[in-house]
Residue, then its C-alpha position, 0 to 999 in steps of 0.5 A: x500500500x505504501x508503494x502505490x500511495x508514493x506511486x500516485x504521489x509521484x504521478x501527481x507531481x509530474x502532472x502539476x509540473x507538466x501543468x505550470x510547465x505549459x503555463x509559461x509556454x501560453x503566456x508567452x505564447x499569448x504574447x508573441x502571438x499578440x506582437x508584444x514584447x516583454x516591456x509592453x505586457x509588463x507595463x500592462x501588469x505594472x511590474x518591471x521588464x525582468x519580472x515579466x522575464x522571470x514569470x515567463x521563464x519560471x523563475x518566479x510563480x505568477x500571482x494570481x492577481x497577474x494571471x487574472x490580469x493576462x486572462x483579461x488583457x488577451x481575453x482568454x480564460x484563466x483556465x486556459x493560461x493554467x493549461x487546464x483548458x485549451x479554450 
């Protein structure tokens, strides 16, 4: 039982880490497609260059006031910047 319970353990994490992973792919992916660069979306989120750079790199976690922020600015879904969705 102690195996199988590390086993689902594991496999969750993989799966949050796929997730966060294709977080910062649509972020930017959003971005490019919108034909920003990083300072035009990161004076949008009144934050510096670099940590738009860092968001979208994965050096630092999106909060979610920021996330919301993109949903809105690009009109999609929160869902769908989180790779929960691909709507």
């Amino acid at each position: 039982m102690q195996l199988l319970h590390k086993c689902q353990y594991a496999s969750f994490a993989y799966c949050n880490m796929v997730l966060v992973i294709i977080m910062y792919e649509r972020i930017k992916a959003l971005r490019e497609d919108n034909d920003l660069n990083q300072k035009d979306i990161a004076d949008v989120l009144n934050v510096s260059q670099s940590t738009y750079s860092r968001y979208e790199s994965g050096f630092l976690d999106v909060p979610t006031e920021v996330l919301i922020a993109l949903s809105k600015h690009y009109g999609v879904s929160v869902d769908y910047i989180l790779g929960l969705t691909d709507k």
